[in-house]
Backbone bond lengths (Angstrom), bond angles and torsions (degrees), N, CA, C in turn:
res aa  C-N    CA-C-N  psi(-1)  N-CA   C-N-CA  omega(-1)  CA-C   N-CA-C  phi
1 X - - - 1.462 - - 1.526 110.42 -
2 X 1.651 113.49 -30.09 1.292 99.10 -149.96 1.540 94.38 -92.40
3 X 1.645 122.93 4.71 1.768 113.65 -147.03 2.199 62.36 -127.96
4 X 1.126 131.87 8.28 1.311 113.47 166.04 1.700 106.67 -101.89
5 X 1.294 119.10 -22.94 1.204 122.81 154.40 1.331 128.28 -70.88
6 X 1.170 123.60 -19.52 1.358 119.68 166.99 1.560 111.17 -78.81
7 X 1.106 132.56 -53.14 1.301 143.15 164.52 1.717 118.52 -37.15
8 X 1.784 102.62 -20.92 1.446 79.95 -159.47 1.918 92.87 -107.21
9 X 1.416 87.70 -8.68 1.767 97.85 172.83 1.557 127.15 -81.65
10 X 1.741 101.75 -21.03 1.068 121.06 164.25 1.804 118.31 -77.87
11 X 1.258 99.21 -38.33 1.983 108.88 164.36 1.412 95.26 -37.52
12 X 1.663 91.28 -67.71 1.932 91.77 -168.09 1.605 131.71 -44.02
13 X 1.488 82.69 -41.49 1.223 99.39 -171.02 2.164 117.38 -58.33
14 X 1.515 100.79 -52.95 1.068 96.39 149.75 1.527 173.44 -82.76
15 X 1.730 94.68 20.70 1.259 137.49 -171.01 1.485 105.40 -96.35
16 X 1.981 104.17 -34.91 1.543 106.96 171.65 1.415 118.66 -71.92
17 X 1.118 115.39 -40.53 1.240 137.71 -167.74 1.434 119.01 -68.54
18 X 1.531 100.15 -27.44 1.791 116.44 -152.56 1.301 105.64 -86.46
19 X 1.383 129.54 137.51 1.590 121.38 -167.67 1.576 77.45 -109.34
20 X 1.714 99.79 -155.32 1.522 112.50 -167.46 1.376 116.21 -74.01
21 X 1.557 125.37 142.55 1.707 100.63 -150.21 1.596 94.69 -115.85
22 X 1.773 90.27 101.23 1.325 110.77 -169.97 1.683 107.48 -127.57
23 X 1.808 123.62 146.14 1.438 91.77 169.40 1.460 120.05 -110.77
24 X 1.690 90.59 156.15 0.778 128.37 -6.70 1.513 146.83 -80.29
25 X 1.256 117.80 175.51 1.833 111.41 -155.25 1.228 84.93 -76.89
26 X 1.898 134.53 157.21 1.305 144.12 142.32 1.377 107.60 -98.05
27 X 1.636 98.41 124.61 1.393 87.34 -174.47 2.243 84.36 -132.81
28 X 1.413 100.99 110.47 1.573 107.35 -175.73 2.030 96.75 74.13
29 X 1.252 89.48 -128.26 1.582 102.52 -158.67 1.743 83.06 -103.99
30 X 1.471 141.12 -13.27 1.178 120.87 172.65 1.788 123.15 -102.74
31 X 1.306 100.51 154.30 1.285 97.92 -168.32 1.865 102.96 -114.49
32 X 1.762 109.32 123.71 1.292 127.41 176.92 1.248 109.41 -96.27
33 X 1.530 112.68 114.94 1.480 124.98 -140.29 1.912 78.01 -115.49
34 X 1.804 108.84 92.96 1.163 109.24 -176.93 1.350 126.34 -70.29
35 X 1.407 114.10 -24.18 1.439 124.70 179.97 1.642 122.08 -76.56
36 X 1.926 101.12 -19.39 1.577 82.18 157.92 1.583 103.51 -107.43
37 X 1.165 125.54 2.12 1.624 98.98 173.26 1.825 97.26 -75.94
38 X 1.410 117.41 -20.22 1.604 86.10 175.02 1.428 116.11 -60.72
39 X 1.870 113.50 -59.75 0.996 110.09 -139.07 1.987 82.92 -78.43
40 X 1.153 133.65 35.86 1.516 126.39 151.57 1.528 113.70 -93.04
41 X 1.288 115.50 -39.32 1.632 124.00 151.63 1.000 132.46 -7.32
42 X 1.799 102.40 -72.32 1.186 139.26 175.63 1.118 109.60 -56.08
43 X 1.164 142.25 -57.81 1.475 159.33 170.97 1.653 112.38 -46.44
44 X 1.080 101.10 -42.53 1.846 113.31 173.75 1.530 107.62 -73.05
45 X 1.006 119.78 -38.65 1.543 132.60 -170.96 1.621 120.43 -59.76
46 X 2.194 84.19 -47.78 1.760 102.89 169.04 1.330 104.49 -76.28
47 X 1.056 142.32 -4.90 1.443 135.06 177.87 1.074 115.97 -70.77
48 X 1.242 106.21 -60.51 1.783 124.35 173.05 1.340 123.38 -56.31
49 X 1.335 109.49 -4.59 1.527 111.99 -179.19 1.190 104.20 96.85
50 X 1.360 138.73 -17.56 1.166 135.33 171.66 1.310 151.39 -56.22
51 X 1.329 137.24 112.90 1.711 128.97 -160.91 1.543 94.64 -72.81
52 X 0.962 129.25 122.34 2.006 135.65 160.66 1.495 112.98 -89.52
53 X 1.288 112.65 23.94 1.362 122.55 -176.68 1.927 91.64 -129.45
54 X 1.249 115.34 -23.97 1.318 91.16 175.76 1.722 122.22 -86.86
55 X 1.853 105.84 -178.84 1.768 90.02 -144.35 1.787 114.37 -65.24
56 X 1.531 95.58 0.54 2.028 88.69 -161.50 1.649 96.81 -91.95
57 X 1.328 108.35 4.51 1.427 104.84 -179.09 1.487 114.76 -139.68
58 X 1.204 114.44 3.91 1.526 107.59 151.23 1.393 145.39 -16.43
59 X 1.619 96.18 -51.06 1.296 124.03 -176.78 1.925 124.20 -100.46
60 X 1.417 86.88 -15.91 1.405 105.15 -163.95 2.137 108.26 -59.30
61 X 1.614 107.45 -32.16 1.621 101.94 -171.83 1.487 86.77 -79.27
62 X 1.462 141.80 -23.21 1.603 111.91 -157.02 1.905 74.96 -93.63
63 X 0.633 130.23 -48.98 1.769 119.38 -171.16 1.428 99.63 -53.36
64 X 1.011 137.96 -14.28 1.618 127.43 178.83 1.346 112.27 -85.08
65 X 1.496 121.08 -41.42 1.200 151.71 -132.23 1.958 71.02 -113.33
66 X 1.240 140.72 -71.77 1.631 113.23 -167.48 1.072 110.67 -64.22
67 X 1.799 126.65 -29.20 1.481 134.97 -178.79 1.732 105.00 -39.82
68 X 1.452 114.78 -47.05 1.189 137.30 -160.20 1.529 98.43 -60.48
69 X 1.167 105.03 -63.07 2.105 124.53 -176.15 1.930 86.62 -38.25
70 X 1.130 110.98 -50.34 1.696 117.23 -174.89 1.337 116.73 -42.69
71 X 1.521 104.72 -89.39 1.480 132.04 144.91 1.387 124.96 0.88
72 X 1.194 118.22 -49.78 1.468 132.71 -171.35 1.351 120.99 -124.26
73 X 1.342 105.41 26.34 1.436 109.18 -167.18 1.568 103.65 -89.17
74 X 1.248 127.71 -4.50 1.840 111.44 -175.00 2.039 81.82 -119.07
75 X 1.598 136.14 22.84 1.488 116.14 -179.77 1.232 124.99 -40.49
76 X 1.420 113.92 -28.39 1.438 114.65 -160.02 1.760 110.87 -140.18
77 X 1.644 91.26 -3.46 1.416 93.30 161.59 1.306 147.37 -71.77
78 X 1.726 148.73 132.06 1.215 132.46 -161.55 1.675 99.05 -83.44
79 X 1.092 94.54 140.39 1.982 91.52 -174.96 1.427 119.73 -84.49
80 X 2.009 95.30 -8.63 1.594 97.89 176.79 1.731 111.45 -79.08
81 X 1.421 128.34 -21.36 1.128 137.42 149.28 1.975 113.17 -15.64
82 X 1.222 80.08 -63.11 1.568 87.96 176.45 1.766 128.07 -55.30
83 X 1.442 101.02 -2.29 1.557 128.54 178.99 1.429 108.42 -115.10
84 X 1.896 99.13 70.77 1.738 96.30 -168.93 1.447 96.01 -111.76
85 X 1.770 135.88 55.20 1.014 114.37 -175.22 1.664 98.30 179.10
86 X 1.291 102.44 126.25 1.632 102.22 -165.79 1.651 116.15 -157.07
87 X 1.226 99.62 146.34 1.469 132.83 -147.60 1.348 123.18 -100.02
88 X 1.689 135.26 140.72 1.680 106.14 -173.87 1.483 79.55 -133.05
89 X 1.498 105.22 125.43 1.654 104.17 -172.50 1.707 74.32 -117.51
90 X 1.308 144.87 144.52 1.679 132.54 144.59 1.595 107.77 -87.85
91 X 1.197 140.25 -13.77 1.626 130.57 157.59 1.654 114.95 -84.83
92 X 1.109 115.25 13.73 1.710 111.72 169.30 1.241 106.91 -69.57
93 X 1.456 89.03 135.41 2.000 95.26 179.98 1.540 107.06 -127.90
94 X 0.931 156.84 -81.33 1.397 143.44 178.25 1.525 89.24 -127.91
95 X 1.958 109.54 137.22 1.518 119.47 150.43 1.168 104.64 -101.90
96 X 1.338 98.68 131.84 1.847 116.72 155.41 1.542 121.83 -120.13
97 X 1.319 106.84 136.67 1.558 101.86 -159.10 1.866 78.09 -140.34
98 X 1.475 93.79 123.94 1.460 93.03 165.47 1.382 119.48 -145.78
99 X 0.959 113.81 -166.85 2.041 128.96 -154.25 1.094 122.14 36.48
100 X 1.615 123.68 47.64 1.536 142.52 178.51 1.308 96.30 -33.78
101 X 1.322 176.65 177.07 1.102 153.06 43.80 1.598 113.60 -8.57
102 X 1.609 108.25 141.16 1.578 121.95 -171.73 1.712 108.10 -174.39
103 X 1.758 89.36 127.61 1.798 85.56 -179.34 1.625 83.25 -116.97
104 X 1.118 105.94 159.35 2.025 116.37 -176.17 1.508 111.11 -150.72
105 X 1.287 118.09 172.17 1.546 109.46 -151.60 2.130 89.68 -126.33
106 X 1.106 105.41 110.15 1.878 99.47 -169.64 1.947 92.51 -74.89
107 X 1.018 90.68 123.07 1.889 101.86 173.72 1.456 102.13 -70.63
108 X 1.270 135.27 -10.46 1.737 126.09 166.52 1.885 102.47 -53.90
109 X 1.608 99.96 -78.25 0.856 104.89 -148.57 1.601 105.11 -103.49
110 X 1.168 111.20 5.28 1.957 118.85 -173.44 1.480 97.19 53.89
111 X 1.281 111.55 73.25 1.785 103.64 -175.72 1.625 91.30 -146.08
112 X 1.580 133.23 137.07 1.271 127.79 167.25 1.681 124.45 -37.07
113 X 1.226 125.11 144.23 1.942 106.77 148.44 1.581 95.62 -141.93
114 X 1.145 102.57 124.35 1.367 122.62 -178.42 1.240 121.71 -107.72
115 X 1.568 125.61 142.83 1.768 127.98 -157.99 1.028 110.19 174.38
116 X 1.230 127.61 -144.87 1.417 142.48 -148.34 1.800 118.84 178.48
117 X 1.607 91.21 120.87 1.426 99.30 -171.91 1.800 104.19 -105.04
118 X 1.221 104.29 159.55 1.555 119.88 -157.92 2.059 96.36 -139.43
119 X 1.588 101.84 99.70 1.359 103.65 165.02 1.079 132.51 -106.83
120 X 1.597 141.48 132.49 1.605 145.57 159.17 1.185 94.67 -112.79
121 X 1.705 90.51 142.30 1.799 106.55 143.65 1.658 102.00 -149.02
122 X 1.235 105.67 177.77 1.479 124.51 163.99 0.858 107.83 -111.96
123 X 1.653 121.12 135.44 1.337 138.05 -168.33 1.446 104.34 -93.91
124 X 1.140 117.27 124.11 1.555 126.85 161.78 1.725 132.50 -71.00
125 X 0.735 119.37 97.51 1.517 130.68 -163.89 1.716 103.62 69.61
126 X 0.990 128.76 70.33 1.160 124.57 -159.21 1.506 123.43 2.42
127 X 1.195 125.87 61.19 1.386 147.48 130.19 1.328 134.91 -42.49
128 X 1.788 118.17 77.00 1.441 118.74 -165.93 1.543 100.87 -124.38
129 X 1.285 100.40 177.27 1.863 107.64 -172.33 1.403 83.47 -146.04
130 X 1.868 104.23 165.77 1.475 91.14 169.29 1.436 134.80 -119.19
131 X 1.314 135.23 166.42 0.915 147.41 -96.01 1.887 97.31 -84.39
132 X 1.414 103.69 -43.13 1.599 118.84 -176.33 1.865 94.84 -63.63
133 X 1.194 123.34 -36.00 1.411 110.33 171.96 1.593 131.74 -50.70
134 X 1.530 93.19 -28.50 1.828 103.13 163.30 1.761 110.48 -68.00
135 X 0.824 68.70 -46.27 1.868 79.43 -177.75 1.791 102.50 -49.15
136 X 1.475 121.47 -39.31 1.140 121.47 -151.67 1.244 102.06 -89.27
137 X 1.247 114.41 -31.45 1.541 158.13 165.92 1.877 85.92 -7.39
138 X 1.950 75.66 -98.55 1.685 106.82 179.83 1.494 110.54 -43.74
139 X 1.420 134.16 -29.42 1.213 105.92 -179.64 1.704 133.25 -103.11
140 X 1.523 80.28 -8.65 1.766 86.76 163.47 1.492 96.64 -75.19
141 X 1.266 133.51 -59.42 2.035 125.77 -171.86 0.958 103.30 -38.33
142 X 1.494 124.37 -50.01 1.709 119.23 -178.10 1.527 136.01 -63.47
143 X 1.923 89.65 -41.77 1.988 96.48 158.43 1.200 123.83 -24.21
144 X 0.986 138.06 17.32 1.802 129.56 -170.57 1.352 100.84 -162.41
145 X 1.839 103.07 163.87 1.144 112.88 150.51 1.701 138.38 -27.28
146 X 1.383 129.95 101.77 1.242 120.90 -166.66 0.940 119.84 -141.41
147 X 1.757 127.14 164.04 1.340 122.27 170.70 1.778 101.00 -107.66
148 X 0.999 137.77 -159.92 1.327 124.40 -160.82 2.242 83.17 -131.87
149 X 0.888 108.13 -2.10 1.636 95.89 163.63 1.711 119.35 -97.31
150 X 1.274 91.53 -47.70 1.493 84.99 162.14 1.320 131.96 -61.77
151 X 1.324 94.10 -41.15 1.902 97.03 176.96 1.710 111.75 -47.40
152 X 1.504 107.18 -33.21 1.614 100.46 -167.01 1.581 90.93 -96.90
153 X 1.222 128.99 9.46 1.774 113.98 175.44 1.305 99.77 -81.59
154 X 2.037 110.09 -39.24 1.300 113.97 -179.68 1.170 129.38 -58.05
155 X 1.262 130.66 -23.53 1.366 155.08 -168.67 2.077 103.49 -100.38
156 X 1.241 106.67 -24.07 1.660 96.07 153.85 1.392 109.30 -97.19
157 X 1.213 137.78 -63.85 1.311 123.70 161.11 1.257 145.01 1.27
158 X 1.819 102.66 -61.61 1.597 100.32 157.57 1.627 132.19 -44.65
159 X 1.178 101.27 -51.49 1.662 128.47 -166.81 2.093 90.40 -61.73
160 X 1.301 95.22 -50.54 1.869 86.01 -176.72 1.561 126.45 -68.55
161 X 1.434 100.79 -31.47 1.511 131.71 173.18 1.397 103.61 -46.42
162 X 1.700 117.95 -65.75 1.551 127.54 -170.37 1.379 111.54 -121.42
163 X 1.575 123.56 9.81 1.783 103.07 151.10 1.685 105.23 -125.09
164 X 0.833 116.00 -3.67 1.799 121.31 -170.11 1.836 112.30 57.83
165 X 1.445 106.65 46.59 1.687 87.21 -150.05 1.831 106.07 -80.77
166 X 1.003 115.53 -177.20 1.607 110.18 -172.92 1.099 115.24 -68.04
167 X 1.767 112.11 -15.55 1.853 108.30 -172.17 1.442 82.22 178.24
168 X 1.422 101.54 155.60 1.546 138.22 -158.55 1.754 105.12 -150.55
169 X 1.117 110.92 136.97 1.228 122.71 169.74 1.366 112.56 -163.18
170 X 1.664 121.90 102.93 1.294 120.71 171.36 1.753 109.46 -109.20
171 X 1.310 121.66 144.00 1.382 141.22 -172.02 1.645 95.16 -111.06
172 X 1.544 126.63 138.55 1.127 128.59 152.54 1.369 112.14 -145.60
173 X 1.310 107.73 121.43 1.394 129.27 -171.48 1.788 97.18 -119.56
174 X 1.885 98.22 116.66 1.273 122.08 -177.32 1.556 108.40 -119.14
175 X 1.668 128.19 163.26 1.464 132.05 146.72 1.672 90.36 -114.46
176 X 1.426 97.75 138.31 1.327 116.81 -167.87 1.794 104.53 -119.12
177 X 1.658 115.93 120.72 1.413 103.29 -160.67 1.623 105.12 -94.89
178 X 1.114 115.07 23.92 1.335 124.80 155.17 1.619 123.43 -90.01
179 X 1.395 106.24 18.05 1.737 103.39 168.91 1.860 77.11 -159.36
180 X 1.470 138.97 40.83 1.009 104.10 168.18 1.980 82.40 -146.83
181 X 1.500 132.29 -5.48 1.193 116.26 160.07 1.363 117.79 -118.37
182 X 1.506 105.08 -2.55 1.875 101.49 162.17 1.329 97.81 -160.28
183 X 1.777 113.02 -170.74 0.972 121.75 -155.21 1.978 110.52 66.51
184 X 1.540 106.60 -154.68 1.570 106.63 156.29 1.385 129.50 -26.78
185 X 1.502 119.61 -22.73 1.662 109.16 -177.32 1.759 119.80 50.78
186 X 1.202 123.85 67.89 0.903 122.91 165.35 1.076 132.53 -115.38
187 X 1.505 142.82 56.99 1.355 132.40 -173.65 1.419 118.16 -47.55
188 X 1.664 105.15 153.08 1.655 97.78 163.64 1.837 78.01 109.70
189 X 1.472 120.35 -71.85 1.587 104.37 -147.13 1.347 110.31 -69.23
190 X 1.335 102.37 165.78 1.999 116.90 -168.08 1.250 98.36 -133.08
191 X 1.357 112.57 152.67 1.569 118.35 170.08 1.724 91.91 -135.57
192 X 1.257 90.28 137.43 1.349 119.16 177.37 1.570 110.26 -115.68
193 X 1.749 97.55 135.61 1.711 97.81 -176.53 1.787 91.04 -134.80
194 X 1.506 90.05 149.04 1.502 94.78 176.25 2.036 104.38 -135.71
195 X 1.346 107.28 146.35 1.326 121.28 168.79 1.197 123.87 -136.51
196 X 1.229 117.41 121.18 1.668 134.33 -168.54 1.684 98.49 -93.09
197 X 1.315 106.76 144.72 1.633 119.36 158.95 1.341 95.50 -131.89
198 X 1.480 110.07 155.22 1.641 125.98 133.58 1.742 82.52 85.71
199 X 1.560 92.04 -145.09 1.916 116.37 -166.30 1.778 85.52 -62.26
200 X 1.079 141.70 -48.50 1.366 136.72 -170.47 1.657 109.45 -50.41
201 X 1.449 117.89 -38.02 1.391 120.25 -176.02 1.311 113.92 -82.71
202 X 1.118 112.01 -31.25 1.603 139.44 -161.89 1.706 105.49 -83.27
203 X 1.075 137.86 -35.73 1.225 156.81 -105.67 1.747 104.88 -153.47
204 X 1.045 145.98 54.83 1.160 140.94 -150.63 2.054 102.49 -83.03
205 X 1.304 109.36 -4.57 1.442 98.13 171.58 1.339 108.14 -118.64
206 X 1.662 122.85 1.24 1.328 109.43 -179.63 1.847 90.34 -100.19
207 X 1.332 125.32 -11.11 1.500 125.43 173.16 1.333 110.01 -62.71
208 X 1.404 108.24 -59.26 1.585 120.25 -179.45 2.120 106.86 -47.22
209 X 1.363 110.81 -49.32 1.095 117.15 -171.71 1.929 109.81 -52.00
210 X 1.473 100.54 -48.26 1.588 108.42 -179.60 1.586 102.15 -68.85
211 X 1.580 111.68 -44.53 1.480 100.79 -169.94 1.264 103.67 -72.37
212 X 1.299 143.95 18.73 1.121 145.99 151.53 1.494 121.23 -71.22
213 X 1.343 107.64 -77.55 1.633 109.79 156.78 1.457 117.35 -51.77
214 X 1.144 135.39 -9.72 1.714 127.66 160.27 1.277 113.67 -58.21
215 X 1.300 125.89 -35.58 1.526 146.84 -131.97 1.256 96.07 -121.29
216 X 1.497 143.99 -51.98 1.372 139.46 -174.76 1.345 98.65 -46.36
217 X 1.387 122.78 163.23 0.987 136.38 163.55 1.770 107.49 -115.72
């Protein structure tokens, strides 16, 4: 359920984004220049020993090459953008919204790492947005090339950018298939990154308290 919700927010996501799908594709303010990511395809294919003229791969560089329009659809987008809509609750006390679903593209190795991001903040004068905007949050940061620390700086960032709230704390816990189908081979392991703003950074027992509720299951 939860990797059909990510998929179907990510549909959305690049449907907003997607200009006229011409090549090359515009996808936002960047342009995915499909005809050389094929014929780079192609080039990878002959490396491997591979014919790209035979029938199981015919098709395979223009399917890489739209995968890409996907992939790269938030590169140059600000993800706080995605926080176009806001709320004045005066009894809001801390939101936590967690197990975002998020697949992201690691710029080492161009290899998926897929997971789940976990957001709090405290709202400042009761200053809230809603809730699917976190969600939208994480998946424009992830649209792109990424490392999985920055991705979660981006994902506090937004939230300070467009609510100013008193404290921020996002958790993202990924398996990254660049240490789990080569290199070391390790399936199973996760790396978890965390970034504090505001009273959350400042605050080493009201941090502990949220990274508590991050962590329950």
């Amino acid at each position: 359920m939860e990797s059909v919700q990510h998929f179907s927010r990510l549909t959305t996501l690049v449907q907003d984004l997607k200009a006229k799908d011409t090549d090359p594709a515009v996808v936002g303010p960047v342009e995915v220049d499909r005809k050389k990511i094929e014929s780079a395809v192609r080039l990878i294919l002959e490396a491997i020993g591979e014919d790209p003229d035979r029938e199981g791969l015919l098709e395979t560089p223009d399917r890489v090459a739209r995968m890409w329009t996907e992939l790269a659809a938030g590169q140059v987008a600000d993800p706080a953008d995605q926080i176009s809509c806001e709320f004045f609750e005066s009894s809001a006390g801390v939101v936590l919204v967690k197990d975002i679903g998020f697949s992201s593209t690691c710029e080492h190795h161009l290899l998926p790492f897929v997971g789940q991001a976990h957001i709090a903040y405290l709202p400042r004068e009761g200053r809230i947005t809603g809730l699917s905007k976190l969600a939208r949050v994480v998946d424009i940061a992830a649209a792109r090339l990424q490392v999985q620390e920055r991705l979660t700086a981006q994902i506090s960032q937004a939230l300070v950018d467009k609510l100013d709230p008193l404290g921020v704390i996002v958790m993202v816990q990924a398996e990254h298939t660049c240490m789990t189908v080569r290199g070391i081979k390790k399936p199973g392991s996760s790396t978890v990154t965390i970034d504090s703003r505001g009273c959350y950074k400042e605050d080493a027992a009201l941090r502990a308290e949220i990274l508590n509720l991050l962590s329950r299951h």
